[in-house]
ZAGU-508434 format. One line per field, with one value per atom (N, C-alpha, C): residue in three letters; x, y, z; atom name. Coordinates in steps of 0.1 Angstrom, whole numbers, m for minus. Layout:
N
kolvex c(ALA|...)
xx c(X|...)
yy c(Y|...)
zz c(Z|...)
torke c(CA|...)
// end
This chain:
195
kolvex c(UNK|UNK|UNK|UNK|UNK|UNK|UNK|UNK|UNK|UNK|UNK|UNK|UNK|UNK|UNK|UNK|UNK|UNK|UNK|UNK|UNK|UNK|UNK|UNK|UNK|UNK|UNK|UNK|UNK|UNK|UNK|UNK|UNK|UNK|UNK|UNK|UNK|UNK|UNK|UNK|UNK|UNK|UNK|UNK|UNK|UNK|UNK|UNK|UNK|UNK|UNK|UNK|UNK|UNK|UNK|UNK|UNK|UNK|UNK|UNK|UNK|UNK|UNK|UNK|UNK|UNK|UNK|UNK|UNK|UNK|UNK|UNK|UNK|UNK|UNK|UNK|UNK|UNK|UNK|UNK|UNK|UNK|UNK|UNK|UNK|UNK|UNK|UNK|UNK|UNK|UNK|UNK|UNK|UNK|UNK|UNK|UNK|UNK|UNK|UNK|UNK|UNK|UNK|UNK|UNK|UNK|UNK|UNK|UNK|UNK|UNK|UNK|UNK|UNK|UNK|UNK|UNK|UNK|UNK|UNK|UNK|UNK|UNK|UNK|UNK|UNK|UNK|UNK|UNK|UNK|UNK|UNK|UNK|UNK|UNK|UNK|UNK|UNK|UNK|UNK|UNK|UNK|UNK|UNK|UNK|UNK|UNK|UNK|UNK|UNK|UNK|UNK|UNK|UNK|UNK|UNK|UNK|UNK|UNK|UNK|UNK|UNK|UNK|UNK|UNK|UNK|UNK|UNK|UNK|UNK|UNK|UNK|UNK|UNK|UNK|UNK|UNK|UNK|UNK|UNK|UNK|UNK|UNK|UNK|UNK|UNK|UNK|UNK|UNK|UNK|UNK|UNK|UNK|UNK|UNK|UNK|UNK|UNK|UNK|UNK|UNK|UNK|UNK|UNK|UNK|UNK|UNK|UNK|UNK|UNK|UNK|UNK|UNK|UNK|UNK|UNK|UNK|UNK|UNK|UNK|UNK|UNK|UNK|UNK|UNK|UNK|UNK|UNK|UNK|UNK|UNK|UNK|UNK|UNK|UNK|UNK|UNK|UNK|UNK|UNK|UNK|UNK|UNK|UNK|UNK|UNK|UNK|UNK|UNK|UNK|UNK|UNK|UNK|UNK|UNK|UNK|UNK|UNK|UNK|UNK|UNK|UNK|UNK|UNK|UNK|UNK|UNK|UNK|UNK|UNK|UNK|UNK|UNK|UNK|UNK|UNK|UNK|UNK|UNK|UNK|UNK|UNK|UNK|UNK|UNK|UNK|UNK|UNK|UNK|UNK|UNK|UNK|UNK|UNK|UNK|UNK|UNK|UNK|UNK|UNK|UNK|UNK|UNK|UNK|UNK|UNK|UNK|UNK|UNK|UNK|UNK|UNK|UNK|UNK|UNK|UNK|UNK|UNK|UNK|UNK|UNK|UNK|UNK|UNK|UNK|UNK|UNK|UNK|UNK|UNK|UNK|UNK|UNK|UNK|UNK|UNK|UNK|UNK|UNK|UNK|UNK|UNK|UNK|UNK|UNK|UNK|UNK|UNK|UNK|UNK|UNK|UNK|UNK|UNK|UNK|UNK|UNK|UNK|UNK|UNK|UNK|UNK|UNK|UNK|UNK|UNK|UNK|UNK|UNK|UNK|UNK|UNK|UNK|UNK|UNK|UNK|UNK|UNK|UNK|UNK|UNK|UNK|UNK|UNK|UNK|UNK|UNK|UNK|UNK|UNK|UNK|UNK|UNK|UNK|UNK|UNK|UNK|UNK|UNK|UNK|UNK|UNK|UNK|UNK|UNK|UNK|UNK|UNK|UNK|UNK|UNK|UNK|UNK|UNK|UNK|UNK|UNK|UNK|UNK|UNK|UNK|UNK|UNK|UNK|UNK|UNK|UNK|UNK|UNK|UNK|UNK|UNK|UNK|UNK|UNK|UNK|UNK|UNK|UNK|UNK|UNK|UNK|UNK|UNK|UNK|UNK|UNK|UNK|UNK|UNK|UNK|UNK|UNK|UNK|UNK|UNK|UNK|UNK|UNK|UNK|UNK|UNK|UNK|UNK|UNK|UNK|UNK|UNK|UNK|UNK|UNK|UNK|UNK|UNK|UNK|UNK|UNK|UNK|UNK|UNK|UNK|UNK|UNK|UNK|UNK|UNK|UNK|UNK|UNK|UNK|UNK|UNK|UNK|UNK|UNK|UNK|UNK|UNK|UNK|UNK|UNK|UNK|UNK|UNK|UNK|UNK|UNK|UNK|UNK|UNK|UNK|UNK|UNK|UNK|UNK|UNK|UNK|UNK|UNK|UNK|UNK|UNK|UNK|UNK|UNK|UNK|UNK|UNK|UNK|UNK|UNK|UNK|UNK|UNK|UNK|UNK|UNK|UNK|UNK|UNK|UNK|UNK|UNK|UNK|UNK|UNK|UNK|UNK|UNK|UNK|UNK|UNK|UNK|UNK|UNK|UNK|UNK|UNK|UNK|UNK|UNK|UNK|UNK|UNK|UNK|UNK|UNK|UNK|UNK|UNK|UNK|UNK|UNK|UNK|UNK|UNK|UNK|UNK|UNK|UNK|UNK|UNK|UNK|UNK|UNK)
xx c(m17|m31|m37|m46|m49|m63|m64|m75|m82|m94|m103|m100|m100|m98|m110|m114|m120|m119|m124|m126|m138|m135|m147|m158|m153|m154|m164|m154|m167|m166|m166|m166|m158|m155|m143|m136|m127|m122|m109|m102|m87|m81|m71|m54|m43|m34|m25|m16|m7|0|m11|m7|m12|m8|5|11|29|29|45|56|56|70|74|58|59|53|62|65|51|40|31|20|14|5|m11|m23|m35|m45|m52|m55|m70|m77|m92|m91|m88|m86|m73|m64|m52|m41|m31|m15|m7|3|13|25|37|48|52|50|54|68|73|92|85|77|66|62|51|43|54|61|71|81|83|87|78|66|53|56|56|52|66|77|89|87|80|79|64|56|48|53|58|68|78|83|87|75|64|49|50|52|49|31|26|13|18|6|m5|m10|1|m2|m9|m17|m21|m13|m13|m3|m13|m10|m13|m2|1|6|1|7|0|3|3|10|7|16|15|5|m3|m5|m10|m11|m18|m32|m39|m58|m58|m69|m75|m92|m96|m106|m122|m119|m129|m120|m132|m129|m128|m134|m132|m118|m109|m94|m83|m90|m82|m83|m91|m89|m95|m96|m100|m84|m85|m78|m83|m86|m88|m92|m95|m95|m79|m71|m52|m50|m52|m43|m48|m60|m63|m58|m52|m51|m59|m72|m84|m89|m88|m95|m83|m74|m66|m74|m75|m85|m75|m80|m69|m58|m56|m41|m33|m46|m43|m39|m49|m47|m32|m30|m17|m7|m5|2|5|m3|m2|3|1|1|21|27|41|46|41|43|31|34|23|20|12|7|21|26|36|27|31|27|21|33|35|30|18|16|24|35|43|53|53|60|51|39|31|39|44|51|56|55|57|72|78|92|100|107|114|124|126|131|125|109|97|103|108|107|119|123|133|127|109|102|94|99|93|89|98|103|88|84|80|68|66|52|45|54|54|46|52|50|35|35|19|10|13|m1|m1|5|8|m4|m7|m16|m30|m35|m46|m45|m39|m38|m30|m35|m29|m18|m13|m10|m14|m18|m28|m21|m23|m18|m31|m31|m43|m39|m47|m45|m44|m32|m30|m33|m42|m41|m43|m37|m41|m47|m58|m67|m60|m48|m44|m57|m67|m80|m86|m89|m95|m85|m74|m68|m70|m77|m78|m69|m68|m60|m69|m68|m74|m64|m68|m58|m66|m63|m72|m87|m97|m107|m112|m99|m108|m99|m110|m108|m106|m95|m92|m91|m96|m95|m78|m72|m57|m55|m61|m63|m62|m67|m69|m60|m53|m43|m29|m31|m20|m18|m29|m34|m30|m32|m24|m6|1|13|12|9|15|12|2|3|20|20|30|43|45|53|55|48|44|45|46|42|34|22|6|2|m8|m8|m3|7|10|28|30|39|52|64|74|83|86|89|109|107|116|118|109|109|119|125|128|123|124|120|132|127|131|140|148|158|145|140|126|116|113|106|114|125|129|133|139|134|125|112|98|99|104|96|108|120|127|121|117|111|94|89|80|88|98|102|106|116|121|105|98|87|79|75|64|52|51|36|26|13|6|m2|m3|m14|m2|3|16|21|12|18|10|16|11|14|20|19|32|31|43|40|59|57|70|59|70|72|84|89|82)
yy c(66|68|56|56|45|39|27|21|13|8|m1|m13|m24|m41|m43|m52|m62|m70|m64|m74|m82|m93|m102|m98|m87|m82|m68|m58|m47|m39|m52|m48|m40|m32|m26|m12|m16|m5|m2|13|17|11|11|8|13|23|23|36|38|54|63|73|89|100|97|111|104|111|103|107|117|121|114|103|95|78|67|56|52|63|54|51|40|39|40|39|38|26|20|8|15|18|25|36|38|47|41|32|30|34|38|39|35|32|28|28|27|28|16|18|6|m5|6|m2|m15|m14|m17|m31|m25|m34|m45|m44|m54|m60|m55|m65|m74|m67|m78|m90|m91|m98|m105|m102|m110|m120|m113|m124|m134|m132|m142|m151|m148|m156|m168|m166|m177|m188|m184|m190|m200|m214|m228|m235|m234|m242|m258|m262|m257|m249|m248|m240|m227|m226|m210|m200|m185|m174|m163|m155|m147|m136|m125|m114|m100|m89|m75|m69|m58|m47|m34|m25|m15|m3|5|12|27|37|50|44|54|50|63|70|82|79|75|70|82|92|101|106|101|101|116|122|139|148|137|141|135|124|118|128|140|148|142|152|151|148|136|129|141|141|148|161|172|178|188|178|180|177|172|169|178|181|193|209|206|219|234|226|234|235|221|217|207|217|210|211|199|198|184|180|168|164|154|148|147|144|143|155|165|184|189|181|190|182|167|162|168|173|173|193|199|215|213|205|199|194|182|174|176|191|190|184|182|175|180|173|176|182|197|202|196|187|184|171|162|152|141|139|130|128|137|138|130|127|121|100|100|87|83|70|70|74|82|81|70|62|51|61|69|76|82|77|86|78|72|66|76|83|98|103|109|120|114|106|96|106|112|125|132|137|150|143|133|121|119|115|112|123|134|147|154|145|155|148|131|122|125|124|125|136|147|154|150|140|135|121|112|95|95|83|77|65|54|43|32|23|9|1|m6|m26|m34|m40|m46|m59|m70|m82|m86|m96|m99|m118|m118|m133|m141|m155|m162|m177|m178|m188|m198|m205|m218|m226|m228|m236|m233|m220|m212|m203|m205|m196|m176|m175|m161|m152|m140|m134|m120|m124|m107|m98|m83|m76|m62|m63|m57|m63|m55|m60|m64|m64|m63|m77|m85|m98|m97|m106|m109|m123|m124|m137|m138|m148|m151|m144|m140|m136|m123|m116|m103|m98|m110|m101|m101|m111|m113|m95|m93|m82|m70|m66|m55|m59|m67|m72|m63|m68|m66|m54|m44|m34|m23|m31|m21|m25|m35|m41|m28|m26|m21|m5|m2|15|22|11|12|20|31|37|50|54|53|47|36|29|36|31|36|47|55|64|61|56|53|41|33|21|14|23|22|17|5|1|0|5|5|m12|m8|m21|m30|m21|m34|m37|m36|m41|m48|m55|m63|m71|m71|m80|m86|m80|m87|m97|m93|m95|m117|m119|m123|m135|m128|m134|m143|m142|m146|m158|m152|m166|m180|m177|m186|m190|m190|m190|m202|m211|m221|m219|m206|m203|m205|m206|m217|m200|m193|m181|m170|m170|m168|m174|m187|m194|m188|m189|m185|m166|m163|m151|m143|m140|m139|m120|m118|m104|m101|m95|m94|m76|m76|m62|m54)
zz c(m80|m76|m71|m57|m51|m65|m66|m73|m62|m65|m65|m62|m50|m53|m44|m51|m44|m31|m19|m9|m4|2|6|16|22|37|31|26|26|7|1|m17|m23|m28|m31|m21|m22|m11|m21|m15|m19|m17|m24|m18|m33|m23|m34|m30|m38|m34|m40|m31|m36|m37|m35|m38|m47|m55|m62|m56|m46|m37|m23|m18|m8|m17|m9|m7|m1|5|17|5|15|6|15|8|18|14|27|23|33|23|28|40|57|61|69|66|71|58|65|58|62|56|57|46|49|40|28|19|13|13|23|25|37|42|53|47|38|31|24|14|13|22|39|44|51|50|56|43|31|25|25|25|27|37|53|62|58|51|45|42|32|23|27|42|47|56|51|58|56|63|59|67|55|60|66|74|75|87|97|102|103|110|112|109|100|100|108|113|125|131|125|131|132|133|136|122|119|117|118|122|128|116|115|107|110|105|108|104|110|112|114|105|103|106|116|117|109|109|100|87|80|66|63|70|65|69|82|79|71|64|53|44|38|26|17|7|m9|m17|m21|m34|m44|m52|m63|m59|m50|m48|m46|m45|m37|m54|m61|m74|m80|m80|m91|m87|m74|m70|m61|m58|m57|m39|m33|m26|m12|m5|2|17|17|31|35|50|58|53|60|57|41|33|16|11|17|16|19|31|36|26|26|20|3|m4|m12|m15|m2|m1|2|6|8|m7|m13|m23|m35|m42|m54|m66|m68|m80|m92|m105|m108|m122|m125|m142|m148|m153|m165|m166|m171|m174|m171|m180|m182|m170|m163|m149|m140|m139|m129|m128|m123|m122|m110|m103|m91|m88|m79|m74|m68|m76|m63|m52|m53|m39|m29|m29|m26|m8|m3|7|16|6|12|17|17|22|36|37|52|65|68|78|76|66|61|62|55|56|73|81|94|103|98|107|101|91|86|88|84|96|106|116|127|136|125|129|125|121|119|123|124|127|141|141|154|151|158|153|159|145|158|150|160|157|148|137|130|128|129|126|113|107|95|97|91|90|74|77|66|68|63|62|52|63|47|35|47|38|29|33|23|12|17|10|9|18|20|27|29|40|42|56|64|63|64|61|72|89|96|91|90|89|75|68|53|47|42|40|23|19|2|1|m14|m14|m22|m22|m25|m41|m51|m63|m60|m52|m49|m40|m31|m22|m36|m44|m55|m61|m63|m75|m65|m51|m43|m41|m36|m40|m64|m67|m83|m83|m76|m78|m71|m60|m58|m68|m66|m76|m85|m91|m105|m102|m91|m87|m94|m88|m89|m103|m105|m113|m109|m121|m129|m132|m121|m126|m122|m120|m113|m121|m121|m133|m139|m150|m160|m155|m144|m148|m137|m128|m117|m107|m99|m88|m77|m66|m52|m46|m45|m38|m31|m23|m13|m21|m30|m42|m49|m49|m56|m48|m35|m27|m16|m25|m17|m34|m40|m53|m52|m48|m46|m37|m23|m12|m19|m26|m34|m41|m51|m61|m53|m38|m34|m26|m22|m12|m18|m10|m8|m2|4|9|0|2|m12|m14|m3|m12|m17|m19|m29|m39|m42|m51|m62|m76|m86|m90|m82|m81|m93|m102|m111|m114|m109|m108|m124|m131|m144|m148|m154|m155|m167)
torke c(N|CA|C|N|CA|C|N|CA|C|N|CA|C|N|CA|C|N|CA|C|N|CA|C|N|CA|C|N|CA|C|N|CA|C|N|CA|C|N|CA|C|N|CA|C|N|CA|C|N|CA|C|N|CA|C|N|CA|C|N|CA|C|N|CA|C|N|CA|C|N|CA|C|N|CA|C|N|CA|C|N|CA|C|N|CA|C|N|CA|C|N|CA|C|N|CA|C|N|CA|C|N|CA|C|N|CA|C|N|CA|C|N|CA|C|N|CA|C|N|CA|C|N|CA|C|N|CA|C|N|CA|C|N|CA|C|N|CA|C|N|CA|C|N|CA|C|N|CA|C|N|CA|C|N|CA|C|N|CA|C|N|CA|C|N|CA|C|N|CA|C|N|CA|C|N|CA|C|N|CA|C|N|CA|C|N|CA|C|N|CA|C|N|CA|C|N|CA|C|N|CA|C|N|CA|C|N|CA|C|N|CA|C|N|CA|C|N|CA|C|N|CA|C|N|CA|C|N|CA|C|N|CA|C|N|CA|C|N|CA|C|N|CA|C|N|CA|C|N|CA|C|N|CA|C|N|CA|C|N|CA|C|N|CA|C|N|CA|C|N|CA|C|N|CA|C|N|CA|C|N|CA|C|N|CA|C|N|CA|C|N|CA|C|N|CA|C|N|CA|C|N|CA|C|N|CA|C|N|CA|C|N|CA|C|N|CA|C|N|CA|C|N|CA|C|N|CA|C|N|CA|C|N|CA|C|N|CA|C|N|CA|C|N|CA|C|N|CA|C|N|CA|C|N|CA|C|N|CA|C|N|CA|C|N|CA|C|N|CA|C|N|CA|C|N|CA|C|N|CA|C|N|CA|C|N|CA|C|N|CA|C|N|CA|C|N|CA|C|N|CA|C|N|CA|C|N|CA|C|N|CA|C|N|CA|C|N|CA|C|N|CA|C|N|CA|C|N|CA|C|N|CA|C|N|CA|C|N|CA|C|N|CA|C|N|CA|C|N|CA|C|N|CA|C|N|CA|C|N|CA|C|N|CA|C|N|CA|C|N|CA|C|N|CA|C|N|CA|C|N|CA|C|N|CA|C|N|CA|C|N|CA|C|N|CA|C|N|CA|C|N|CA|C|N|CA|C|N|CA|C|N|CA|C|N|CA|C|N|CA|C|N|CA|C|N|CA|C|N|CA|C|N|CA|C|N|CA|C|N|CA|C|N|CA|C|N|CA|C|N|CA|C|N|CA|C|N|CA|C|N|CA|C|N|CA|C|N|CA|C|N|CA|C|N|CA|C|N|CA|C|N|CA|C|N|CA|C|N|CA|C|N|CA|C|N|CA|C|N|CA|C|N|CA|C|N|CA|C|N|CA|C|N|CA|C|N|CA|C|N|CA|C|N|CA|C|N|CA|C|N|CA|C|N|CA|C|N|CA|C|N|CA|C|N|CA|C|N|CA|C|N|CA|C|N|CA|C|N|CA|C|N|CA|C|N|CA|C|N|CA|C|N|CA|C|N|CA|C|N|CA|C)
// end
């Protein structure tokens, strides 16, 4: 389930998975895959200040919020409207309580994922940058300070809430998690991803 982080740019915004049968995750009205998101941070991670860092990444953009769907309207079962609606009319909420856990095979349902944004998003290029000085990093338009980009990194790590199920994490999560330990990038420094 996506949570709450703090950005500098426009105060707290989403980010996180939202459905446990897909890998993507949403970062306010952009998605993208988390096999994605950890090789963006892999190539961070070979970042040598002080240089400028400066690249794209590719993401879906649902630019109206009313074809992103109702989150909680798709888990409770009641209320399947846009992309979250259909996604979740494919990938239902699971019975049983204790079954709600992230899937590390969720990156299997890519195909099925692809073909349902696809009807609501487009794909844009967003700027990723990082401010060695300040230690900040843009993320498209939404600015974190290095504590807070730490805290989305440990989320997925962690397969967000409610955590990767039996505790299983995904081969690309363990090596973003890898590309971090060897890493000298300074807004990465500090950043300790524990099991």
């Amino acid at each position: 389930m996506p949570l709450a982080f703090d950005s500098t740019s426009h105060g707290p915004i989403a980010f996180g998975f939202f459905n446990i049968d897909s890998d993507m995750l949403l970062l306010d009205r952009y998605f993208l895959f988390a096999t994605e998101f950890c090789s963006h941070i892999r190539k961070i991670a070979e970042y040598v200040e002080p240089s400028p860092y400066e690249t794209s990444w590719e993401v879906y953009n649902i630019p109206n919020p009313a074809d992103i769907g109702d989150l909680m309207g798709a888990i409770h079962g009641v209320h399947y409207t846009g992309f979250i609606g259909e996604a979740y009319l494919r990938f239902p909420f699971p019975e049983r309580p204790e079954d709600f856990k992230q899937k590390p095979e969720g990156y299997r349902t890519r195909a099925d994922m692809v073909a349902i944004i696809e009807k609501f998003a487009r794909t844009v290029e967003i700027p990723f940058s990082i401010d060695p000085e300040a230690g900040e990093v843009s993320i498209g338009p939404y600015g974190f300070t290095r504590a807070a980009f730490h805290e989305l990194i440990r989320y997925v790590w962690q397969g967000g809430y409610p955590r990767w199920k039996d505790e299983i994490r995904p081969d690309y999560v363990f090596a973003m998690k890898e590309a971090i330990r060897l890493s000298s990038c300074r807004v990465l420094s500090g950043l300790e991803l524990m099991d």
